[in-house]
C-alpha positions in Angstrom: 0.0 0.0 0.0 1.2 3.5 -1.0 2.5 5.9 1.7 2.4 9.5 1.6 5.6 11.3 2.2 4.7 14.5 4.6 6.9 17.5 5.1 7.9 17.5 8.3 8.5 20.1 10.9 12.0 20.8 10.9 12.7 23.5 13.1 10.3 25.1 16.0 9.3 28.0 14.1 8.9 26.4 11.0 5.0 26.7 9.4 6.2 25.8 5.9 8.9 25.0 3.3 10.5 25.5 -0.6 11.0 22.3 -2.2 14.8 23.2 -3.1 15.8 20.2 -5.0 14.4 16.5 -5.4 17.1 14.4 -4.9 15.3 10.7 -6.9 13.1 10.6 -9.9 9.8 9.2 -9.8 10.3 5.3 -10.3 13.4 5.0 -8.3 14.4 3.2 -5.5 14.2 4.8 -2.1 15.0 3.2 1.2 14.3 3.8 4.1 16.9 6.5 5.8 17.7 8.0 2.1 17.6 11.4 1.4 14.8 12.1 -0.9 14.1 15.9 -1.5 15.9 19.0 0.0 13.4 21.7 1.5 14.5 25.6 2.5 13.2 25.9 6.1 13.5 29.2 8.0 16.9 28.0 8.7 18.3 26.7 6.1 18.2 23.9 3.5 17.8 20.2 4.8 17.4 16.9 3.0 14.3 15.2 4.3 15.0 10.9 4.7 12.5 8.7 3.6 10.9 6.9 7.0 9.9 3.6 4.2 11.3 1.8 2.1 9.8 1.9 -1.2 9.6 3.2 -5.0 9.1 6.8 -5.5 5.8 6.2 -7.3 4.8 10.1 -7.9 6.1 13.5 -6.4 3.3 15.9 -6.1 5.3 18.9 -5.2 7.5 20.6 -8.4 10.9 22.3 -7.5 10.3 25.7 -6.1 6.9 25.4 -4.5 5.9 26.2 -0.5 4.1 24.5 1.1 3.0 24.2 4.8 4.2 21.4 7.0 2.2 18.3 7.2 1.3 18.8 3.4 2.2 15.3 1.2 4.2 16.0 -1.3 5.4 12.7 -2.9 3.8 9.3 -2.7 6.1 6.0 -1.7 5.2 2.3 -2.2 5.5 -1.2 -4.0 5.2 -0.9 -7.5 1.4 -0.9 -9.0 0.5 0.6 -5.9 -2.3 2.7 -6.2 -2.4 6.6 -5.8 -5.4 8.6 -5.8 -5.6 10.5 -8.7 -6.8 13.8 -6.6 -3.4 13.2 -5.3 -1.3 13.3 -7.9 -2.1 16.3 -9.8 0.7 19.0 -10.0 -0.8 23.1 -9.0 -1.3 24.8 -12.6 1.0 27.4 -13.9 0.4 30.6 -12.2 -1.7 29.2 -9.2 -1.4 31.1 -5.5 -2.5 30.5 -2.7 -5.1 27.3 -4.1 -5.4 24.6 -1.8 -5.4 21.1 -3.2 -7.8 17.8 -1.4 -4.3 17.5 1.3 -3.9 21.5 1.8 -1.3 21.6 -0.1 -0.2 25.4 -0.8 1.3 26.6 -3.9 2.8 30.2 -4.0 4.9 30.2 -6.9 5.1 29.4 -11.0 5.2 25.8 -11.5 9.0 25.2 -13.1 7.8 21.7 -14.3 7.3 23.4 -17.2 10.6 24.4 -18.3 13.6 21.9 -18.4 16.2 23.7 -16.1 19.4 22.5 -13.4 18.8 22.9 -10.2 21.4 25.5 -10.5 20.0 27.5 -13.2 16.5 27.5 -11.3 18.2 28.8 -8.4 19.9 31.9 -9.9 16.7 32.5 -12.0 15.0 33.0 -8.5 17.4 35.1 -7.0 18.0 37.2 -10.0 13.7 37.4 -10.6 14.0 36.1 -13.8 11.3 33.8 -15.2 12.8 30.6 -16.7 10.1 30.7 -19.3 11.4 34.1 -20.7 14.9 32.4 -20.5 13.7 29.6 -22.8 12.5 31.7 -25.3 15.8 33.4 -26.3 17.0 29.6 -25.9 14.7 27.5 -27.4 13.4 23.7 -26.1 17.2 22.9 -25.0 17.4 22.3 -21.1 18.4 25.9 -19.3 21.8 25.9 -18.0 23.4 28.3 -15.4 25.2 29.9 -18.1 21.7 30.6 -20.2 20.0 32.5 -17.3 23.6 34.2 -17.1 23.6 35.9 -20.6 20.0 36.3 -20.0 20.4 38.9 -17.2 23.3 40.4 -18.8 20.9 40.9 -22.1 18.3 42.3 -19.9 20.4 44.4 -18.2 21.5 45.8 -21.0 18.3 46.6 -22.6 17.2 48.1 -19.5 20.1 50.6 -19.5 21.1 52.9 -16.7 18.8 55.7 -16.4 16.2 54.2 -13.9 13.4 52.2 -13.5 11.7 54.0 -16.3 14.1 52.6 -18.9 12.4 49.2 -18.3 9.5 50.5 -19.5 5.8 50.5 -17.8 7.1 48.7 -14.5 8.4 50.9 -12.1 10.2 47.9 -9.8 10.4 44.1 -9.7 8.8 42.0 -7.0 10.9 39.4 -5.3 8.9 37.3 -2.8 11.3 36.2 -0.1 11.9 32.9 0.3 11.3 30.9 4.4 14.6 31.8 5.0 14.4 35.3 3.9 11.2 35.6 5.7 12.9 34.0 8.9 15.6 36.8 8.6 13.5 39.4 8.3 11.5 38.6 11.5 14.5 37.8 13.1 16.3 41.3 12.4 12.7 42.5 13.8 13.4 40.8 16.8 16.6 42.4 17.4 15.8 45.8 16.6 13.5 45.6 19.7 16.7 44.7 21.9 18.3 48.0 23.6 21.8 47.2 22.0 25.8 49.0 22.5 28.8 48.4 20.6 32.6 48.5 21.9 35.7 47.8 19.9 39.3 47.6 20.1 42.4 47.2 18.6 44.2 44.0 18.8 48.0 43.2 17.4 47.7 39.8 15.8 51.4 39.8 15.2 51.5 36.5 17.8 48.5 34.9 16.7 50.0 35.0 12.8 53.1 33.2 14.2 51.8 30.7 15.6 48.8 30.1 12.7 52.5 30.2 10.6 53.8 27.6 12.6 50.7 25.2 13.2 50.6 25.1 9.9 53.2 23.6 8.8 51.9 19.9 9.7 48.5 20.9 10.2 47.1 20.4 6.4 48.8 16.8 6.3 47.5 15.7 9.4 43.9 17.2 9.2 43.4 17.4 5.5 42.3 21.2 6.2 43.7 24.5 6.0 43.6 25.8 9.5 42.3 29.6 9.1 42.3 32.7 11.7 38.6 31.6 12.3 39.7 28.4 13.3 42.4 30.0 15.8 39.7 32.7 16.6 36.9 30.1 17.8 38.8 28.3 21.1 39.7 31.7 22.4 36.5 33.4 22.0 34.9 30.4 24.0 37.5 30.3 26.8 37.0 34.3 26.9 33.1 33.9 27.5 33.9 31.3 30.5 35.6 34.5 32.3 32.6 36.8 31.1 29.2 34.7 31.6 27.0 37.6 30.7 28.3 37.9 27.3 26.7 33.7 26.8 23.8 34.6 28.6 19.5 35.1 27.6 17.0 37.5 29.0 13.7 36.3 30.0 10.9 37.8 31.9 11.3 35.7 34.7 15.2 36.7 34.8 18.7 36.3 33.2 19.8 32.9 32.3 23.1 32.0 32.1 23.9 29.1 30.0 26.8 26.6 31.7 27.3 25.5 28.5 29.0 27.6 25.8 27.6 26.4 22.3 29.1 29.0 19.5 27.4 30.0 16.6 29.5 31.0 13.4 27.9 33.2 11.0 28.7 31.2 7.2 27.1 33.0 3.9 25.2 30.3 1.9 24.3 31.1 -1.9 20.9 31.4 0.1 21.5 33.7 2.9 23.8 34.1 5.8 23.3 31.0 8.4 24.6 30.7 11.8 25.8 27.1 13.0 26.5 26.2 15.9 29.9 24.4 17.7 28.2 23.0 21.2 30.6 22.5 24.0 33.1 25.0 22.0 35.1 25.6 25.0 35.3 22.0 26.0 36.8 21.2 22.7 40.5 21.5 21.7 41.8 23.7 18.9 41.7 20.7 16.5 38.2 19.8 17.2 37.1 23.1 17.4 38.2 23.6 13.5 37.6 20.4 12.6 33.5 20.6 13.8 33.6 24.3 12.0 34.7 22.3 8.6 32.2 20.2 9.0 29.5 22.6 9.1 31.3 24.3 6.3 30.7 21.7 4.2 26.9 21.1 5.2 26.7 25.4 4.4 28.2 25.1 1.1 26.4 22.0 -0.1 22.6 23.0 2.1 23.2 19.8 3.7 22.5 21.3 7.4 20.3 19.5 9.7 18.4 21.3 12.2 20.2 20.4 15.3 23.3 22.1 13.7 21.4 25.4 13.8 19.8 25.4 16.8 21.0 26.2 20.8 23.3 28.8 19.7 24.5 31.0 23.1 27.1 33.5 21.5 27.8 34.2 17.5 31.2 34.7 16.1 31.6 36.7 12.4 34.5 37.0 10.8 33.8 39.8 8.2 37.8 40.4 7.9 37.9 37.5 5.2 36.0 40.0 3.2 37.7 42.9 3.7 35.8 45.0 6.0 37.5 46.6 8.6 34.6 47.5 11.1 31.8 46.1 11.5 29.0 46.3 13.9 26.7 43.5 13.9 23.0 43.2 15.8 22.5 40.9 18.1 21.3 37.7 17.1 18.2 36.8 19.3 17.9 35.6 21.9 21.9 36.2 22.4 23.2 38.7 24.2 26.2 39.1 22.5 27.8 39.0 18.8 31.6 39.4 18.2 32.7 40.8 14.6 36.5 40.6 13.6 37.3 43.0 11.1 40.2 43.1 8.5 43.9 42.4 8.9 45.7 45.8 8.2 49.4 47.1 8.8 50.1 50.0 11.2 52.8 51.9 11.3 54.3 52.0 15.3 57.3 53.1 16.7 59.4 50.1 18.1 62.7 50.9 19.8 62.6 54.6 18.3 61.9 53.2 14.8 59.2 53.2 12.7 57.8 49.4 12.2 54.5 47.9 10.6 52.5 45.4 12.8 49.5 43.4 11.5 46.2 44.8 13.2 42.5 44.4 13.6 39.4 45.7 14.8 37.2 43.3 17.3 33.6 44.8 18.0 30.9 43.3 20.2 27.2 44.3 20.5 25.9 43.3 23.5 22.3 43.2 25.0 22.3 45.9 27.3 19.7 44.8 29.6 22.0 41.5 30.4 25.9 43.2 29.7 26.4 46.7 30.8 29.6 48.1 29.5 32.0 47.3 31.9 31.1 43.8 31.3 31.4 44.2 27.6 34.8 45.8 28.5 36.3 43.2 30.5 35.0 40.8 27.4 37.3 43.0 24.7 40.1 43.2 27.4 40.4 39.5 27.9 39.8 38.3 24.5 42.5 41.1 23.4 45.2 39.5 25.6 44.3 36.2 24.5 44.9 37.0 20.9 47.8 38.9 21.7 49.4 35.6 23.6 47.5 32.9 22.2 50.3 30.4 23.2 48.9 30.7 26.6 46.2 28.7 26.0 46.9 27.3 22.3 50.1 25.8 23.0 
């Protein structure tokens, strides 16, 4: 007997979900454990597991749609099963917000029409182009990255630069935001309501480049990673926020909790949005664990292979915006935090050592704290402790 595949709830907050990316074709194989379709949640992207065993008899949810959790959207079972056929029929082209018999919600174009990649129908969506438009100046061939590519550029073009008047009747372009997006936004919402203060300081990483110079002369042959200033950064932020417990701390209505555990979030962009992972039991973990976990969830960013326990109990946020050449940067809070830590930019200054003019390797640390929880001495003796533990990381790095 057929079995309906459900989305499931992924995350607490989560009321509904893009199909991102089936990962079988209808008539395959699936068993039980297997990934079968990827779905943007308002965390990130997960692969969903089959709970059966089974063939993927029909999907009834195209790449691209939302729809809310506990809706079927594929059907699994022995072959010849039978599926409803009130079950099986795809949302038309153009359809919003029309329920189907299982409630199933459709809020965007149905891309079934139009042969793309996964990757072209991504940058279609984030560029608000329609692949159908796309296949005109293509014809019937399947749409490749590089298709939507010229595309856009052609557009773009043909727009000119004088304004939204040069593309001719419409006055702007309508991007609806995806769960994640969405999720962001209500977030930022969240942490605009905080009373928040910033502090910064300089920090010579003179010491810290040494020894980064030095562990990494085996470290790439024994890890089978580069080890990166994040990497060096992570351990010592954690040890710092043992000495500070404010800075890994919550407020609530019936009072402040302070978490014993310290479980560090760090901020990674994804060609979706910016996610926050999470490193639990960060300062229980050596420096080669510590880099080794941050990898890992690396990899799971890059590929939007995250599961939801990787995003979830976060107690402090670290972003290194230096990698990108910023030099300050002020970050809000991420809720319910009380504190985010932004490293800025490596840049030489020019000091006077013995009487003569030297050039030492410098950067910009800045923390926003919640001020109801930290008040700025607190978020003082943070940037002073962290500082001198950058500045003589063999103290606790070895």
């Amino acid at each position: 007997m057929a079995t309906q595949v459900i989305l499931p709830k992924l995350t607490y907050e989560m009321e509904e979900g893009r199909i991102v990316e089936w990962l079988c074709e209808e008539g395959n194989a699936v068993a039980a454990g297997q990934a079968v379709f990827v779905v943007e949640t308002d965390k990130a992207s997960i692969e969903v597991l089959a709970e059966e065993a089974g063939i993927l008899l029909r999907v009834l949810v195209p790449i691209d749609a939302t729809v809310p959790v506990g809706a079927a959207v594929a059907w699994i079972g022995a072959p010849g099963d039978a599926i409803p056929e009130a079950e099986a029929v795809h949302p038309p082209k153009e359809q919003e917000a029309v329920g189907s018999p299982q409630g199933i919600t459709v809020t965007t174009r149905d891309p079934e029409t139009v042969a793309a990649s996964p990757v072209a129908r991504r940058l279609a969506r984030e560029l608000g182009i329609d692949l159908e438009d796309v296949q005109k100046q293509v014809g019937q061939k399947r749409i490749r990255e590089a298709d939507v590519r010229a595309y856009a550029d052609a557009r773009s073009t043909a727009m000119g630069t004088d304004g939204p008047e040069a593309a001719g009747d419409a006055e702007f372009e309508l991007i609806k935001p995806t769960p994640l997006q969405r999720a962001m936004a209500s977030h930022l919402s969240q942490a605009a309501a905080i009373p928040q203060a910033s502090a910064a300081c300089e920090v010579n990483l003179t010491s810290l480049e040494l020894l980064r110079s030095e562990l990494s002369t085996d470290w790439e042959a024994s890890h089978r990673f580069r080890l990166s200033f994040t990497h060096l950064l992570a351990p010592l932020v954690a040890l710092t926020l043992e000495s500070c417990p404010t800075l890994n701390a919550t407020w609530t209505d019936e009072g402040i909790r302070l978490y014993r555990t310290i479980n560090l979030g760090v901020a990674m962009a994804s060609d979706r949005g910016l996610v926050v992972p999470v490193v639990r039991g960060a300062n229980q973990l050596s420096l080669a664990e510590i880099a080794s976990e941050i990898v890992r969830l690396q990899k799971s960013t890059t590929g939007n292979r995250l599961h939801p326990q990787d995003l979830e109990g976060g107690t402090f946020t670290l972003t290194n915006v230096g990698m990108l050449g910023i030099t300050l940067s002020i970050p809000l809070l991420n809720p319910p935090q009380s504190g985010i830590l932004a490293i800025g930019a490596k840049r030489a200054q020019l000091v006077l050592k013995n009487g003569q003019p030297v050039t030492i390797p410098v950067t910009l640390i800045t923390v926003t704290f919640d001020h109801r929880v930290v008040d700025g001495v607190a978020a003082a003796a943070f940037l002073q402790r962290l500082k001198e533990l950058m500045e003589n990381p063999r103290s606790v790095l070895g």
